[in-house]
Every structure is written in structure tokens, then in C-alpha cells.
C-alpha positions in Angstrom: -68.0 -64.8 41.3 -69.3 -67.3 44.1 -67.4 -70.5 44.5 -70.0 -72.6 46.7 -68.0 -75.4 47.9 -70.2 -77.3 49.7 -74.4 -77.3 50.2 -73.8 -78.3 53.8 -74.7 -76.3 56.9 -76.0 -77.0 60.0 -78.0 -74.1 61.0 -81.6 -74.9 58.6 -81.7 -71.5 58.4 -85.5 -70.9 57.4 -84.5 -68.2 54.7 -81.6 -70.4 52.6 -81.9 -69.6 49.0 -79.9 -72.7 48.8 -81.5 -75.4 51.3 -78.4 -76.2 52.5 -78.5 -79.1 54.9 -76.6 -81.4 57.4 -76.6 -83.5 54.2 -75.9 -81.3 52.0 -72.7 -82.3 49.4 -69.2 -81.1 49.7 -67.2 -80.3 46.5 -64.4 -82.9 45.6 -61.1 -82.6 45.5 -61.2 -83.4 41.8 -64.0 -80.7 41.0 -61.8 -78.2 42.5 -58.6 -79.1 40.8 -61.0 -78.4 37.6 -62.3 -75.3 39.2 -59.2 -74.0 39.7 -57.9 -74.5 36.0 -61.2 -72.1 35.3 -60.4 -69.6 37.9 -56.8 -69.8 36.3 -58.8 -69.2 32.8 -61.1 -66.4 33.9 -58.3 -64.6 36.0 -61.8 -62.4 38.2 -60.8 -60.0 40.2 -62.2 -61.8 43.4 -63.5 -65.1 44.5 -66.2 -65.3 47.0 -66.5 -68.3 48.8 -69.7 -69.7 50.2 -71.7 -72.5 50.7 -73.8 -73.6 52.7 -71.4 -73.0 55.6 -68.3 -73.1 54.1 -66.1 -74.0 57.2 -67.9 -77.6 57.0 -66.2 -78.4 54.0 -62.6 -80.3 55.7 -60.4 -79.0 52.4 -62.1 -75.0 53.2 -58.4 -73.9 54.4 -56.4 -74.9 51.3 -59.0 -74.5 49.5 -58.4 -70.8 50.5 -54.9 -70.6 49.8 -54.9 -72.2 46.4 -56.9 -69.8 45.1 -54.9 -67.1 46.7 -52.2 -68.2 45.0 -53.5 -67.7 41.8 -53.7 -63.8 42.5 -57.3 -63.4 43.1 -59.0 -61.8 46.3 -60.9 -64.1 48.3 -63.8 -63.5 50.5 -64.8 -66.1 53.0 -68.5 -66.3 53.5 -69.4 -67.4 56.9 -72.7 -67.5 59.6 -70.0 -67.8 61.9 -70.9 -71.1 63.5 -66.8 -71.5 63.0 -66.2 -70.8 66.8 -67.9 -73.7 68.0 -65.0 -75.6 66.4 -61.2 -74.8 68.1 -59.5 -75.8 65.1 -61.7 -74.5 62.9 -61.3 -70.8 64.3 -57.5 -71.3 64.4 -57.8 -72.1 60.7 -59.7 -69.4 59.9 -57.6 -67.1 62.2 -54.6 -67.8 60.6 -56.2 -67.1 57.0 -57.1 -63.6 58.7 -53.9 -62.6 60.3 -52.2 -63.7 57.1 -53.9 -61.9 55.0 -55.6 -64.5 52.7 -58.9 -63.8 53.1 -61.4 -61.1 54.2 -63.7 -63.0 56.5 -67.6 -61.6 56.2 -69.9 -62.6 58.7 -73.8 -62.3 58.4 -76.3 -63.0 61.2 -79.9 -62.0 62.3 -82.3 -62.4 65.1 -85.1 -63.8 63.3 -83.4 -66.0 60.4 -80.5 -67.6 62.0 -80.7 -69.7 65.0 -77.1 -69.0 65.9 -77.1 -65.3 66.4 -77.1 -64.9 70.0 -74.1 -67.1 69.9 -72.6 -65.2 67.4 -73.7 -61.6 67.3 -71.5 -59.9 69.4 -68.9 -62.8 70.4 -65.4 -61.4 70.7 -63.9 -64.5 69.0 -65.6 -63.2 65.6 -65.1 -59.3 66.6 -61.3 -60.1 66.5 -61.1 -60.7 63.3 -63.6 -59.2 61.0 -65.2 -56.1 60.9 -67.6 -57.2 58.1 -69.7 -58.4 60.3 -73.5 -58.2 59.6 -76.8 -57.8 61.2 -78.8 -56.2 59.0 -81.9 -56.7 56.7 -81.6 -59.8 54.8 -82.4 -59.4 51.0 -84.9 -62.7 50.0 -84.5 -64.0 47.2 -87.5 -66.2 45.9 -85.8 -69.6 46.2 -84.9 -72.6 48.4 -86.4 -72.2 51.6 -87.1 -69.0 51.3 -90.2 -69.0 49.0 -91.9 -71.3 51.4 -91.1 -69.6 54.9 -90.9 -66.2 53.5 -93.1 -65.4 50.8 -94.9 -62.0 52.1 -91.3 -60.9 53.2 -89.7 -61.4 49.5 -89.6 -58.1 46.8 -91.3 -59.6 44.3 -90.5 -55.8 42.0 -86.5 -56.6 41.7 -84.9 -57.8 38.9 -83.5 -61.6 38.9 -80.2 -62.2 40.3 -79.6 -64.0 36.7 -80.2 -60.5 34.7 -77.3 -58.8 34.7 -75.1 -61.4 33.9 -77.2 -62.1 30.8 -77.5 -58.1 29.8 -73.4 -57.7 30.0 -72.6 -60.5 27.8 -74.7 -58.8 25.3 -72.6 -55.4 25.3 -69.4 -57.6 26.1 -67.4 -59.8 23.3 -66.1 -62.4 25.6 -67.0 -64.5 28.7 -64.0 -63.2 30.9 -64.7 -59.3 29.6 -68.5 -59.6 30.7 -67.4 -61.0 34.2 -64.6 -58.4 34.8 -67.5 -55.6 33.9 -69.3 -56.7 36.0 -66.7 -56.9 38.9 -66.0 -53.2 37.7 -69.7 -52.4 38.1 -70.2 -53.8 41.6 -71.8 -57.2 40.9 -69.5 -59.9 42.6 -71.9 -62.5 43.3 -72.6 -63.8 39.9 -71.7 -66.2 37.9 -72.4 -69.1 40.7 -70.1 -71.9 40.9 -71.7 -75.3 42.0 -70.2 -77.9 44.1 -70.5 -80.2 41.3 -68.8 -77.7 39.0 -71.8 -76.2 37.4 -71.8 -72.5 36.3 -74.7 -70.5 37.1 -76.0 -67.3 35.6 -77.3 -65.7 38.9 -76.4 -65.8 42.5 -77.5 -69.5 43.2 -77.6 -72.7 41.7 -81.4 -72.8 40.8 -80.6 -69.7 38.2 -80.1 -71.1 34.5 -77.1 -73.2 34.2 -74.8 -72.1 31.4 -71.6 -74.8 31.8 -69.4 -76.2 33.6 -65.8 -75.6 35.1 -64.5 -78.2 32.2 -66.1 -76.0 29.2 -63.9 -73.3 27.8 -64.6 -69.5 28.1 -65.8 -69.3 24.7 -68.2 -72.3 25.1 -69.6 -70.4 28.1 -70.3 -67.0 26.4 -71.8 -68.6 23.2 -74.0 -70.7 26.0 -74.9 -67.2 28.2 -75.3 -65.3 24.8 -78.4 -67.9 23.4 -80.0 -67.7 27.0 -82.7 -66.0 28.8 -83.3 -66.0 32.0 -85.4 -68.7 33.1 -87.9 -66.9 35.5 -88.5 -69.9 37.6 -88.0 -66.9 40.2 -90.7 -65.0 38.5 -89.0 -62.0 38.8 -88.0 -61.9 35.0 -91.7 -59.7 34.1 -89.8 -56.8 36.1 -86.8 -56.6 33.3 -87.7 -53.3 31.5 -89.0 -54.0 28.0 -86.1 -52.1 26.7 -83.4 -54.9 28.2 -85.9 -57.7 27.2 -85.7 -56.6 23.5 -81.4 -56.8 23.8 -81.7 -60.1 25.5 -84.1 -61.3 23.1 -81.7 -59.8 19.9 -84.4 -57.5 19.2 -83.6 -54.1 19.8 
């Protein structure tokens, strides 16, 4: 599950699926009192944490540690623009070194304008080695769709398309999230910083409720829902998975 606690980030990358901005909006303390009562409810196997850049968000340290304490296994999601801030890399340091977190990294050359800072800087190197530099998968939304269009695979399936297909072989919300933990698929559902639940891995996929509803609202909502294929990647679901979304296999 992603937990995006903030839509702010300073880098513009040209490739955000989320357009996170400098202005982007931070998650309040309130919503995430309310999103920890869900992660409480929905007891998922992991938590990641993301953004935006998370480290903007001033609460991202406790933020950390009260979901830790509800059992779950957090991953901090970072571009690493962290070291540029003392206090910020001591915070996320001691996450590290205390075992709250598992800090992942991603970079590249010609998406972020960070990387030569980054890539390669011992401050980072000492505590993660999920660090990344690899090819960026492009998902048609945000900024990407306008920067990146040739570079996107318009063949895949939408992000949103698993999380609809398991909740029709599954007979509650929380047993169609833990399969698809079990299966591999941690980035979905999406978590809002305004609390909204999202089918797919960002906050433009289908909304299906909020942190506030309860489980069973959110699997009756997912179970009378399609995917909305404002990605338009929706006509690559086989017809055979269409006819189970669609109740008519």
C-alpha cells in the first residue's frame, strides 16, 4: 500500500506521475490520526511511504514510527534530496540505524535534476543499499504524459487492474490487499494526502473511499468499479479479466 503523505517536492521532476510541486499539499496531522485507525483496520503487511518527496513533510519522522508501531513494515520512498538538509539526514539516519524503516532511493540521469548530487554520494551509500539508477517505468499520468509520451508503454496493463481483479476472487477488502502483498503488488491501493483511497499506484486512478469508510464499504465500492481508463491502458486487460470485472464470465 502507498501512504503519500505529502504532493510536495522540489525537484519538478519532468517524469512525476504525481506533479508534485514546491506547492504541493502536506497531509494533516488529523488525516493521519484517521489514517492510522485504517492502517490499524487493514493490518497490510507493509506501508510504503511516498510523496512527492516525503522528507518535506516536517511530521515524516513520527510519521515513521507511528506506523511502526502498529507492526507493519515501512519503506521510506526517497529521491534523496534529504542530504541537503543536516537534520533531515540525522532523522532519517536514525530511522535507518534503528531499524524502522528500509530507506529506497531512486535517481536517473535524465529524469531527475538531482542525480549528480545524489548518485553516488557516500551520505546515501551509508545507509541504503536500495539505491536505484535504473530504467524508470512511465506511467501515462501527471507530467509524464506531456514530457514523455513516446517513452511511455502504452501495451501494459493499468496500475488500477489488479486491485480490481483480486477483489473479485477475494471476499473481503483486507483479504484482497494481503493477496496482493502475497503476490508481489505493494504499491496499490494509493493513499492520498487528503485521505482518499485509490485503486492504482497514484491518485489520478479511480477513487474508491476514504481512510474514514470501513473495510466493507471499501470492497462493496472496489467490487461495483471498473477501471476508469483515463490512462488508456484499460483496452490491454485481456477480454477474459474484462468479462470477471464486468460480472460476466
Amino acid at each position: 500500500m502507498l501512504l503519500q503523505i505529502t504532493n510536495k517536492c522540489f525537484e519538478n521532476c519532468s517524469h512525476c506521475m504525481a506533479s508534485a510541486s514546491p506547492d504541493g499539499q502536506h497531509m494533516t496531522n488529523d488525516t493521519f490520526v484517521k489514517t492510522l485507525d485504517f492502517i490499524h483496520r487493514l493490518q497490510p503487511m507493509n506501508v510504503q511511504i511516498t510523496g512527492g518527496e516525503p522528507t518535506s513533510h516536517p511530521d515524516f519522522y513520527d510519521m515513521c514510527l507511528e506506523i511502526r508501531k502498529l507492526s507493519v513494515f515501512v519503506f521510506l520512498e526517497s529521491n534523496g534530496s534529504f542530504i541537503y538538509d543536516d537534520e533531515k539526514y540525522e532523522k532519517v539516519s536514525d530511522l535507518v540505524k534503528n531499524k524502522m524503516i528500509l530507506l529506497q532511493v531512486r535517481t536517473h540521469p535524465k529524469y531527475y535534476p538531482s542525480y549528480e548530487k545524489v548518485w553516488d554520494n557516500p551520505k546515501i551509500k551509508a545507509l541504503t543499499n536500495h539505491f536505484f539508477n535504473d530504467a524508470i517505468r512511465l506511467i501515462p499520468f501527471g507530467r509524464a504524459v506531456k514530457n514523455h509520451h513516446d517513452e511511455i508503454n502504452w501495451k501494459a496493463k493499468p496500475t488500477c487492474g489488479n486491485m480490481f481483479l483480486m477483489s473479485r476472487q477475494t471476499f473481503s477488502f483486507k483479504d484482497a490487499v494481503r493477496k496482493m502483498e502475497l503476490n508481489g503488488f505493494f504499491c496499490k491501493p494509493t493513499i492520498s494526502p487528503s485521505g482518499d483511497i485509490h485503486a492504482g499506484e497514484t491518485t489520478e486512478c479511480v477513487k474508491i473511499g476514504t481512510v474514514t469508510d470501513s473495510l466493507d464499504q471499501l470492497y462493496d465500492s472496489i467490487k461495483n468499479k471498473i477501471p476508469c481508463n483515463k490512462c488508456n491502458l484499460a483496452n490491454n486487460i485481456p477480454d477474459m479479466a474484462w468479462n470477471l470485472l464486468k460480472g460476466t464470465q
